[in-house]
N, C-alpha and C positions, 0 to 999 in steps of 0.2 A: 359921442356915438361910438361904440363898440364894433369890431373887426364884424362879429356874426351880423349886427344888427345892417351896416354896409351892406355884407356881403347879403342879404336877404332883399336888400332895395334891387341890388345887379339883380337878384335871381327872379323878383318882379317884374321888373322891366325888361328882361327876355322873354318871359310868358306876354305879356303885353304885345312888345314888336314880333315876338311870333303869330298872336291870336292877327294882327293886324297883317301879317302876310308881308311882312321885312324880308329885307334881307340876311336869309341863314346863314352868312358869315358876322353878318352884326351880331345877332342874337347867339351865337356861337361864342363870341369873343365878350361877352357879358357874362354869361356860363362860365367860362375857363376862367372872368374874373373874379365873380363871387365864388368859384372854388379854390381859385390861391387865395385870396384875402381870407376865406374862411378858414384857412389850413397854417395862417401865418402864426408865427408862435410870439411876436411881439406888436404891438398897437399899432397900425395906419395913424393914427394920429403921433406917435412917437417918432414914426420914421417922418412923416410929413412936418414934424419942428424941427427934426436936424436936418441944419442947412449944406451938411455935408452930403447928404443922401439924397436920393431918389428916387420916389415909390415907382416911378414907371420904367425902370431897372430891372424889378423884381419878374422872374419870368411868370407870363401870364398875366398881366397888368397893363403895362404900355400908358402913350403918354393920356389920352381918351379916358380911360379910367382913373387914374391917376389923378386930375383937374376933376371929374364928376366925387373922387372919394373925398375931395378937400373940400371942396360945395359942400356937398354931406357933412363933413366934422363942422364945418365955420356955421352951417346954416340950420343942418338939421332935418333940409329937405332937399328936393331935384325936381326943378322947374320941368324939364322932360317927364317924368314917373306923375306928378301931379294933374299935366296936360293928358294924357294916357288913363289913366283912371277915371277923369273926367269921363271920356270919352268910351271906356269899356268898363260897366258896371261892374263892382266885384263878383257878384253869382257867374256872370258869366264865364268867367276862365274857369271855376267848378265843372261846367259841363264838359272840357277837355279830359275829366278824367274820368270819362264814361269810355269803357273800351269799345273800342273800334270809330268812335267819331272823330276824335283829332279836331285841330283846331280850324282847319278850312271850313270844315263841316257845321264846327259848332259859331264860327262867325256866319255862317249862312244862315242859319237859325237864327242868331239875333238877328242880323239887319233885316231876315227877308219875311219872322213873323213874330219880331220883336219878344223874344224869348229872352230874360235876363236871368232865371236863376234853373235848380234842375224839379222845384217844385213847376217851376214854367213849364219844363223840357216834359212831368212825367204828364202833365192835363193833357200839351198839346199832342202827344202819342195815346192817352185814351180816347181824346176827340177826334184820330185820324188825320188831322191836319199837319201831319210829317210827314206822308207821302206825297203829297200833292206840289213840293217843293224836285226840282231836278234833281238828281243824283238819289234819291230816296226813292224809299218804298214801304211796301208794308213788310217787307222782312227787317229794312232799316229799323219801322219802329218797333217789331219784335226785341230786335237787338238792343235797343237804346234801352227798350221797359226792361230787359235781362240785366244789364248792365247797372242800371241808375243804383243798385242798392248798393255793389261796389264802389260807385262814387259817394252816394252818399255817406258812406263809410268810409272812405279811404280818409289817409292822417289818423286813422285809428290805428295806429300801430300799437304792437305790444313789447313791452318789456323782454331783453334777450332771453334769460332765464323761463318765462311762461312759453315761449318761441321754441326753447331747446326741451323743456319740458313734453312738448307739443310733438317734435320730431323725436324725441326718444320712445314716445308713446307709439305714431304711427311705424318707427322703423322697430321697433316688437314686433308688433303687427305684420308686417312686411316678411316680417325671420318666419314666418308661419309659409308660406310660402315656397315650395317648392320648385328648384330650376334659376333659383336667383343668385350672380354669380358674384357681381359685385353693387356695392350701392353708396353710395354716398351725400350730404347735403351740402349746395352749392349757395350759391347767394350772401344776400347779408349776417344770416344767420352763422356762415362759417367763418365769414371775417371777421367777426364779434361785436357788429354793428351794438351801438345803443338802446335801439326797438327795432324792429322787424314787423314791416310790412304783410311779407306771404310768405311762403315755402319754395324753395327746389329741391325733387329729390332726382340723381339721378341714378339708373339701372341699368344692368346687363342679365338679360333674363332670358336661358333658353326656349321657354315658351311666352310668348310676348302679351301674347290674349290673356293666359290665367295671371300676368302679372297685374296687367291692367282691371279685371273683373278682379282679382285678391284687393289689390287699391279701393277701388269702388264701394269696397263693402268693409272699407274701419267703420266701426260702430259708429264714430260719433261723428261721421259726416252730416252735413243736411241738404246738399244740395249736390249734383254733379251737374257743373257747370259746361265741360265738353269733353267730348271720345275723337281721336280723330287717329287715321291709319296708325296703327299701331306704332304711334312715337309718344305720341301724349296724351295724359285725364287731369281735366284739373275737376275736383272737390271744393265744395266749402265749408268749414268746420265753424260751427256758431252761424251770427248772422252774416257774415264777410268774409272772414279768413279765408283766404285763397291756397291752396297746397297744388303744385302741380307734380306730376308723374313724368317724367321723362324717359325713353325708354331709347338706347346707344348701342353701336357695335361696340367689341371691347378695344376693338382696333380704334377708335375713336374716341372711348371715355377720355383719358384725359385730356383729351382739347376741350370736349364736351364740358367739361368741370370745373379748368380753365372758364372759359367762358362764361360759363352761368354763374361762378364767384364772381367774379366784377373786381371792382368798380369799375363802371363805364369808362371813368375815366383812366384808370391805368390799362382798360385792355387798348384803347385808341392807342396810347404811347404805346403799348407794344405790338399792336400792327404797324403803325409807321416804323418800328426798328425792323419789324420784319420787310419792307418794303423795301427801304434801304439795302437790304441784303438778295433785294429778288426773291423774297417769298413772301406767302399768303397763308395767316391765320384767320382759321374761322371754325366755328361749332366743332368740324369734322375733322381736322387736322390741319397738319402744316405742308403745305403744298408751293413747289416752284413754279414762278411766274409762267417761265420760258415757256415749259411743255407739259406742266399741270402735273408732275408727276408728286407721289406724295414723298413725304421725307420723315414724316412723324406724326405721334399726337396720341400713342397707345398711355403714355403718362404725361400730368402736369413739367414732371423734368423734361423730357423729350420738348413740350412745347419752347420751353425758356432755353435750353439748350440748343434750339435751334437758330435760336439769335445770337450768340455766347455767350449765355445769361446764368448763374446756378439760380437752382429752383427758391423759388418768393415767398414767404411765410402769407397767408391767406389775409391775415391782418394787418401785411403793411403794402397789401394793395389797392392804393388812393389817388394814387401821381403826387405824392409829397419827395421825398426823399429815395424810396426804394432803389430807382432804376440808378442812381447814381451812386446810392448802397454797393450796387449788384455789381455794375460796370467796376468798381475800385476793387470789388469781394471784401467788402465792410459789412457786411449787413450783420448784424447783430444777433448774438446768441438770445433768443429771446426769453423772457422770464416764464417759468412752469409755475403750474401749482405745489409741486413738492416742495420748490426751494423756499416757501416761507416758514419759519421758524418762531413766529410768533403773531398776536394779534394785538393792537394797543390802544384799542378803542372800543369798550361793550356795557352796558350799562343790568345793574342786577334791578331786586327788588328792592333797594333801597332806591332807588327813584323810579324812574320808568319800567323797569326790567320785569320777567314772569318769575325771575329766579333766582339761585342764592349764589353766592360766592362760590361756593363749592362746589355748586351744577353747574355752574360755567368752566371751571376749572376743570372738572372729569369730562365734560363735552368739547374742551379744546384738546384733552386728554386721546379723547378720539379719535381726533382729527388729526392726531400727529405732531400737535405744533409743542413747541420745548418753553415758550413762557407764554405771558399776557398781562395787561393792564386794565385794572378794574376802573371804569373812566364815570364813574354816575355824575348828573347833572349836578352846579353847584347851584345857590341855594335862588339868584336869580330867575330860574327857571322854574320858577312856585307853582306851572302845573303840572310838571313831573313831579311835583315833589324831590326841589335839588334840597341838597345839603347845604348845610353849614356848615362854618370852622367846628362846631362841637360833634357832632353826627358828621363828620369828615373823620375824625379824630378818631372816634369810636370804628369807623369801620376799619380804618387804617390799625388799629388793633387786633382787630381781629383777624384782617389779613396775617399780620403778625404769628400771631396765635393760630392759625392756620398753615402757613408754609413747611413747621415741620411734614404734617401730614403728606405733602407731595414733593421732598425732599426727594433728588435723583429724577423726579419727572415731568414736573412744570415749574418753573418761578413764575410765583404771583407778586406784580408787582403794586403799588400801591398809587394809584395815579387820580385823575380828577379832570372833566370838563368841565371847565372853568368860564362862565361868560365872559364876553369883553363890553362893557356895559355901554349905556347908550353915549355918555358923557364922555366915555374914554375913561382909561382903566379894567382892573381885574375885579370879577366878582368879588373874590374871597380875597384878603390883607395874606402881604408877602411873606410874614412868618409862616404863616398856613402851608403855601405854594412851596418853598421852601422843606419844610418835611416831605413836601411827595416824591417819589422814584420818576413818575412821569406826568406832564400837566401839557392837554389840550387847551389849548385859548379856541375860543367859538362865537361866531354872531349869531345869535338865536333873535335880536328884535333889534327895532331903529333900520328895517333891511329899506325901509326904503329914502336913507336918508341922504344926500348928497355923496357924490363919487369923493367928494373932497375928506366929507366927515368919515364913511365907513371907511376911504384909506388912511385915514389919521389911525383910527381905534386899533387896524388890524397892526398899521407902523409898530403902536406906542407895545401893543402884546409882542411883538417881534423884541421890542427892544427889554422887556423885562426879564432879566438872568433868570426865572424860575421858568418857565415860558420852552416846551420844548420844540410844541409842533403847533400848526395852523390847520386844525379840522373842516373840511368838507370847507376849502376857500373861500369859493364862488357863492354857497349857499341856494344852488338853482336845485330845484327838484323837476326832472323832467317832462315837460307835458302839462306839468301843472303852476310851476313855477319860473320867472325866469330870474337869471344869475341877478343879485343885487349889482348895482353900480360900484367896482371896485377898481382901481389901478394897479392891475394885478403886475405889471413892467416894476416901477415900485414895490409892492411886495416881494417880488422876487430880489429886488434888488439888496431888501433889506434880511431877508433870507439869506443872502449871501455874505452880507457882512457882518450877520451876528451870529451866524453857524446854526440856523433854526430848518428842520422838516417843516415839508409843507404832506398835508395828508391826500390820497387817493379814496377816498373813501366807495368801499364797495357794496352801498345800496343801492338795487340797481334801480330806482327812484334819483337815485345822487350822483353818482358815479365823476364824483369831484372829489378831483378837478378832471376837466374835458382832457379829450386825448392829447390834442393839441396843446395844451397848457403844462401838460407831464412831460410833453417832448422840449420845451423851454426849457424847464425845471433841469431836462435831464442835460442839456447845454450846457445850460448854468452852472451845472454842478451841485445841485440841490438835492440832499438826499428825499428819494418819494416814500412813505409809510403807506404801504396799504391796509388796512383796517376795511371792518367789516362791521363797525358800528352794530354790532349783536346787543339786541332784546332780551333774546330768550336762545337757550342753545340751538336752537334749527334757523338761529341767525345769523350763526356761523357759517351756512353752508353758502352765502354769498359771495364768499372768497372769489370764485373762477371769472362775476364777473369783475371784479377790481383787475384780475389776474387780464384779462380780453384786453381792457382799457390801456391795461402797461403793456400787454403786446404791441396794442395798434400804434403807440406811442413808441414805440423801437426798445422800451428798457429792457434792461438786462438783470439778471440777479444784481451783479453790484452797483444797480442805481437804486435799490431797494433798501432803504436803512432794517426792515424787518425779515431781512435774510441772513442779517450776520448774527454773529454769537450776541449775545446781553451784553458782553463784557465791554464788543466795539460800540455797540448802539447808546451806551452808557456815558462809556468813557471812561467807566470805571469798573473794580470789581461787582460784579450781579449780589445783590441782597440777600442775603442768609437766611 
């Protein structure tokens, strides 16, 4: 059992003893578990065999978790989480994410008219029978019937990219607008989360009314969900997406901003720092305990600096390492989209791709970047249509016969993803591998084969001298897919000792390896490649979210093997 898969039992089992009206220091201290086990960059089952260690060491663990994570690896399950489920139907914790019912509410509805899912929850509000319970009414079931499409939607999150696409469209819109002085978007969306939920946007708008009425009316709203004294409108855009309007003094944006970036759990840490000092963050500013008086909050720096903090990159606010970043003044230059210099991973029309050698070369051309590697499927992958050693050979000619043409502007390099097949080994024979400039090894099938076997296949690729880099590791595709069973602690390890890249890959369907796992890599000493695994040239323009993932991940330019020249990433002189 895998760190996420743990930490997903914790985060269970606190919905559980919360739905059950626990004690919120329990279900608290299960939350802060599955958020450090989730953020750990090496296996709970790694640390729990060496007998030198001690998972309930690590902060945010303790000894309680620690005995339940080991139950977990040894057995697979948790006699507590099983008794709990029993006992609370799965539909039912669904109904907590109907806004404004909360979990009192929605265990009052089960026990008291045996309501288990939110098909239950929407009859028994056309039937009337949700007022007739205490604490309700007929405005309650208004509410509930308003809400239930949120719920039944929510987990429908979207990909970062369709999110930012989303807020660059409304904030046009927005610029239409006059009297708006400053505006910005807050939330998941600017940390560079994975997928995104909703929207925050927030404003400083001389006229607060035409801000909110200009809001209201983006075209492709469908619902306005609430107006309230001119602070906030939230919209829905499709059938769920939520966007809310926020509306600030300017004396208060950046606390305001603060704030509504998040993470929960790094703003909690930095209220307790504030605490410790006699002061108080919140939405509005930073205020001293003593006599309330303010002391800041007109920017995000002001807010951090009130603690003796420099200001925190939006992306490495998690509660992982930041604050200890900050306190040393470590925290890392973090990697841009300018600095990459090349891409090593894209596939033409010679297997999957819309395009030719050429049009990807003038569309990286574009883009700025100074080489790339032409990566098409090898010939294991028979419904791309991979290649073969012959139709390898030939394109790698052509490449050839090509590179004068962009001589001084791109090197095309001559590369290949290469399956790791089922049995273990390389698709293509190592004379093949051996002519290429660069060779992806890749698990395309067998994903769902023992943790034992897919870490043998990935080892024996690490250990093949033709063998550069490890594509998209994990193999998970977000939402749709999860990470095959891999011993990624082992692959890293074998990373390290045969000097091999491990890939970042930036689809933002992939976006493997996880954050988390980039930030090991970047421990380790593992050079990361981010690649954009490009189709067709408008696949390139993926880049920024690879770019998100290696922020959140702390790297920096020089943990990036595709930011240096050709010559370093080589090892040799670049190809003619």
């Amino acid at each position: 059992m895998d760190n996420a898969k743990i930490a997903d039992r914790f985060e269970e089992l606190a919905d559980l003893l919360e739905f059950q009206a626990e004690n919120p220091f329990r279900v608290r201290a299960y939350r802060t578990g599955a958020h450090a086990i989730r953020d750990l960059g090496e296996s709970v089952a790694a640390i729990l065999a060496d007998p030198e260690r001690d998972l309930a060491d690590l902060p945010g663990i303790g000894a309680t978790l620690a005995e339940k994570s080991r139950v977990l690896i040894e057995t697979g399950t948790l006699p507590q989480l099983e008794k709990l489920r029993l006992e609370v139907p799965e539909g039912v914790l669904a109904m907590v994410r109907v806004p404004g019912l909360g979990p009192k509410k929605a265990a009052a509805l089960f026990r008291e008219l045996g309501i288990e899912s939110l098909a239950g929850l929407r009859q028994a509000c056309e039937q009337g029978r949700i007022r007739s319970l205490k604490g309700f009414s007929t405005k309650t079931e208004a509410m509930i019937l308003d809400g239930l499409g949120i719920a039944e939607a929510s987990g429908k999150r979207v990909y970062w990219p369709t999110a930012r696409r989303l807020a660059d469209a409304i904030g046009r819109h927005m610029n239409g607008c006059d009297g708006i002085r400053k505006m910005e978007w807050a939330g998941s969306l600017r940390r560079g989360r994975e997928t995104v939920g909703d929207l925050d946007l927030l404003v400083v708008a001389d006229d607060r009314e035409a801000a909110m009425d200009h809001f209201e009316n983006y075209p492709e709203q469908t619902q306005v969900v609430a107006r309230g004294d001119e602070k906030k409108v939230s919209i829905r855009v499709g059938k769920a997406f939520q966007v809310d309007l926020r509306l600030v003094e300017e004396h208060e944006f950046g606390a305001a901003l603060q704030y509504f970036t998040g993470s929960k759990e790094h703003n909690v840490h930095l209220r307790r720092l504030a605490q410790s000092k006699g002061l108080k963050i919140n939405e509005y500013g930073v205020f001293r305990e003593a006599d309330g008086e303010r002391v800041g909050g007109a920017t995000e720096a002001e807010v951090y600096a009130a603690v003796g903090l420099p200001w925190i990159p939006p992306e490495l606010r998690e509660d992982r390492q930041e604050f200890e970043w900050a306190v040393a003044d470590r925290l890392p230059d973090l990697l841009t989209v300018d600095a990459i210099r090349g891409d090593l991973h894209m596939h033409t029309s010679a297997s999957d791709g819309t395009a030719t050698i050429r049009e990807m070369a003038e569309a990286a051309i574009e883009r700025g970047l100074r080489y790339i590697a032409i990566t098409d499927h090898s010939r294991r992958v028979a419904m791309a249509n991979g290649l073969d050693p012959d139709r390898l050979r030939e394109q790698w000619e052509a490449i050839e016969q090509l590179r004068p043409e962009f001589e001084g502007r791109l090197t095309i390099l001559k590369g290949i993803e290469c399956d790791i097949l089922e049995a273990g080994g390389m698709d293509l024979p190592d004379d093949c591998l051996a002519e290429a400039d660069w060779v992806l090894a890749s698990v395309h099938y067998g994903q769902r084969q023992s943790r034992e076997q897919i870490t043998e296949r990935i080892l024996g690729a690490l250990e093949n001298p033709h063998v550069d880099c490890i594509a998209h590791p994990t193999g998970r595709l977000i939402g749709r897919r999860e990470a095959y069973e891999v011993d990624l602690d082992a692959v890293m390890r074998a990373a390290v000792e045969y000097g091999k890249f491990l890939e970042l890959n930036s689809n933002p369907a992939r976006l493997d390896l996880h954050d988390v796992h980039a930030a090991e890599a970047k421990r380790l000493g593992i050079p990361i490649v981010i690649n954009t695994d490009a189709h067709s040239p408008d696949g390139l323009d993926v880049l920024p979210c690879g770019i998100n993932q290696a922020r959140r991940a702390g790297l920096t330019a020089a943990d990036v093997a595709n930011t240096w020249p050709l010559e370093k990433l080589l090892g040799r002189p670049a190809p003619s």
